[in-house]
N, C-alpha and C positions, 0 to 999 in steps of 0.2 A: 422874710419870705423869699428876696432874693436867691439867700442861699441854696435854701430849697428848691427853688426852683431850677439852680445850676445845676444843681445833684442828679434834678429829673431829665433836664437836656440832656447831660452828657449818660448817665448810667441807664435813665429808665425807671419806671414806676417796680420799686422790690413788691413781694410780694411770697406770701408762700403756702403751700397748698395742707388744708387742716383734715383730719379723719372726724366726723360728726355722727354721732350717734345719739337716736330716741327710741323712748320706750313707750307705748301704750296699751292701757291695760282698759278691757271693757267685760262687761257682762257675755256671758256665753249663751248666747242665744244665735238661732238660725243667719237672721238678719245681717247682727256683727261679726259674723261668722264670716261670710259670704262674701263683705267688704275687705275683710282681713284678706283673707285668701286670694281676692283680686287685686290687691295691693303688688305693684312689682318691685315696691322697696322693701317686702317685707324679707326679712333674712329669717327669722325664726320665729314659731308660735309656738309658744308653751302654757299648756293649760293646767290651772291653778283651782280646782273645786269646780265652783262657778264663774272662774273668769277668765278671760284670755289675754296675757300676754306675749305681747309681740315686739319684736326688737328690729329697728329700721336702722341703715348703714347709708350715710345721706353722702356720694363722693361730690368732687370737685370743688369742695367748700374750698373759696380762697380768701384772704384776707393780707390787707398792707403792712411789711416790713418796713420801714425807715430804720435806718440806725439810730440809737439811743442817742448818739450826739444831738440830732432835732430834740429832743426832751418832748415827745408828739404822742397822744393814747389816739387810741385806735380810731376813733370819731374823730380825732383833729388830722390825722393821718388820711382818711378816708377823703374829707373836705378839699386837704391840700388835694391830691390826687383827681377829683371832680374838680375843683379850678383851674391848676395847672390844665388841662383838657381843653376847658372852657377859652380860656386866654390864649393858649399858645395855636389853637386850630377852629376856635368857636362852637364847635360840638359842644352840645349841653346832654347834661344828662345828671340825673337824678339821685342816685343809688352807686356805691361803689362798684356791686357787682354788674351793672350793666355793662362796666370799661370791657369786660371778659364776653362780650356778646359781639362787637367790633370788629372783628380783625380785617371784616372787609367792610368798604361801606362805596355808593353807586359801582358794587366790580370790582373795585382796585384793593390793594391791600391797607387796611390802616392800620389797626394797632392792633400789633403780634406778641407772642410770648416765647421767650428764648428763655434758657439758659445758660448760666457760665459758669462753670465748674460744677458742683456737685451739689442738686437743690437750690443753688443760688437763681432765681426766678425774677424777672424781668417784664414789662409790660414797657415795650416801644412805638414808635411811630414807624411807621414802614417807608424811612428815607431809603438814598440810593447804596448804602451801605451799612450792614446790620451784623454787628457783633454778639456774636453766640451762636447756639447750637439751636433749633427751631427742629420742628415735627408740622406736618400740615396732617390733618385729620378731617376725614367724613365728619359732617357737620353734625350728627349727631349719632352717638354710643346705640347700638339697637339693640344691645343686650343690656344697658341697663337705661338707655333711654335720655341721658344727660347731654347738653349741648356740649361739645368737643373744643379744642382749640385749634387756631388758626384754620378756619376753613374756608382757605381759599383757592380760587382755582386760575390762579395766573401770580406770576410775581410783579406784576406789574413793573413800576419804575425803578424796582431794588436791581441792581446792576450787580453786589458782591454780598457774599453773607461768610465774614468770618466766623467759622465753625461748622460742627458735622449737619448736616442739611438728610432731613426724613420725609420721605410722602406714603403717607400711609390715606391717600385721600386721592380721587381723580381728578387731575388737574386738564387744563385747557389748553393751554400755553405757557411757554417757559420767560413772556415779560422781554424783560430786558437782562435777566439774568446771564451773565457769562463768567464768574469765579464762584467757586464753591470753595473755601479754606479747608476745609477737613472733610471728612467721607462722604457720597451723597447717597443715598440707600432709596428701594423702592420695595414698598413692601408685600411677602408675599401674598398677602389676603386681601388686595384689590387688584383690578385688571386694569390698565389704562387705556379704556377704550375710545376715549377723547383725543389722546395726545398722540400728534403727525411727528414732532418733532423736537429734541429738544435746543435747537437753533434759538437763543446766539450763542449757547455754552461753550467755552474754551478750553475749560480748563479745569480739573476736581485737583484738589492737592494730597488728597487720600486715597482711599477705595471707592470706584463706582460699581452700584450692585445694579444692574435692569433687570432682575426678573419680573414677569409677568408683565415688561414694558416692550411695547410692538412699537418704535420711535423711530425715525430718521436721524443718526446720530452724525448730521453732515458738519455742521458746526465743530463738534469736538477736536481741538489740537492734544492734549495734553491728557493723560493723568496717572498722580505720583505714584499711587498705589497697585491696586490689584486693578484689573477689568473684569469682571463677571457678565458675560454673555450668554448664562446658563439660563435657558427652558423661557428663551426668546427668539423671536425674527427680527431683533433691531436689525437695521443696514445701514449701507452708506456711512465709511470711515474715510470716505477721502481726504479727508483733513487733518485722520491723525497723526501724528510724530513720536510720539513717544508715549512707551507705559511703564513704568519704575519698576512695576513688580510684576506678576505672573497673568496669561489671558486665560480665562475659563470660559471654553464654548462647550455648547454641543454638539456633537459630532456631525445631528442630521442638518446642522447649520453651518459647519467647518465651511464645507466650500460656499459660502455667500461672502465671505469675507477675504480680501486683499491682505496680509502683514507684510508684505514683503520690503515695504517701504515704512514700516514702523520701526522705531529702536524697542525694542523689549529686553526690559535687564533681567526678568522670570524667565517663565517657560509656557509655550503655549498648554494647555491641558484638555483635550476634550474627553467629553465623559457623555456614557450613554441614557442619554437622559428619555425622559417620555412628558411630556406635557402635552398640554392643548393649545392648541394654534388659533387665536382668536377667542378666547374665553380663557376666565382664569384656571391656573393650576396649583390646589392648595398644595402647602408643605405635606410631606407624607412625613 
């Protein structure tokens, strides 16, 4: 049990996300009709004489990876993963899938899902340094209505996250967060009408994208990649030094901003853009 348990300290709870499908078939009557059809899992109804078949598309099914080395089926898999939990934080819980209802608990961040590399998936504790790639998400899918992951609105005590960092979710505050290891992305189909600033951030080692982010970027020294200023009012770059690669603003926003004391190894770029100032502006 040791072992395993070293395995979960350092890598993380594996884990990997399954495609689930059912089929139910009823009499064709008004009633069952009526039920079908108000079903929002239902993907398809096909009607057979007197009956109806319908075919339901169940996402975010997940379930526990360990490597085969453990010699572990998926119940003993599952178990390990609820004790480890239990032992290493005293969080109890019941059900495998509850671990994926977590990722914040009183506010703060607890156990997040990263990846690393390609599908390789991950279930961590939210220390002050988290390797992999992470997504924050609206707490829940309103198109198909599924709980999301990582929905949190603060990074609380995590201070670096090696790898590309997404907020597809409205966040509150930027925690203690100040390295992003690879890109940090903001996406276009939410507004972040919460977030003043993204202070203590130093540093991205990739591209930063702010659209649809209206922030105080006074914090920021550094970043390696591209800057995207496009179809925003960020402000306040006093702090930056240097951008690797190219700035993308837009135009009606050119003069808010200072470069004269920035190194830029790109080119600045602006472009005439048109969004909304204080509400979102979807992708066209």
């Amino acid at each position: 049990m040791s072992k395993i348990y070293n395995y979960i300290d350092q890598k993380g709870i594996p884990f990997k996300k399954l495609a689930s499908f059912s089929i139910r078939i009823q009499e064709d009557d008004i009633l069952n009709r009526l039920n079908i059809e108000s079903d929002e899992t239902t993907d398809k109804i096909i009607n057979k004489g007197e009956l109806i078949i319908s075919t339901h598309n169940h996402p975010n099914v997940k379930a526990p990876d360990f490597p085969n080395k453990f010699k572990l089926d998926k119940k003993a898999q599952e178990e390990v993963a609820i004790n480890w939990l239990k032992d290493t934080t005293g969080y109890i819980v019941d059900e495998f899938k509850t671990l994926f209802e977590l990722p914040e608990l009183n506010q703060n961040p607890f156990l997040l899902e990263i990846e690393r590399g390609i599908r390789n998936y991950f279930l961590v504790l939210a220390t002050k340094v988290i390797n992999g790639d992470m997504i924050v998400r609206e707490k829940y899918d309103s198109h198909h209505g599924f709980l999301q992951e990582n929905f949190i609105k603060t990074f609380g005590q995590i201070e670096k996250i090696n790898g590309t960092l997404g907020i597809d979710g409205k966040m509150n505050d930027f925690g203690n967060l100040t390295e992003v290891g690879g890109d940090l992305w903001f996406s276009n189909h939410v507004y972040q009408e919460y977030l003043e600033s993204i202070k203590p951030l130093k540093i991205v080692y990739g591209d930063l994208n702010l659209k649809n982010t209206h922030a105080s970027l006074e914090s920021l020294e550094e970043v390696g990649g591209n800057l995207n200023l496009r179809k925003t009012t960020c402000h306040n770059i006093s702090s930056l030094k240097r951008v690797g690669g190219n700035v993308l603003v837009s135009k009606s926003q050119l003069d808010n901003f200072d470069f004269s004391k920035v190194e830029i190894n790109g080119k600045i770029k602006a472009f005439n853009d048109k969004f909304n100032q204080g509400q979102l502006t979807s992708p066209q």
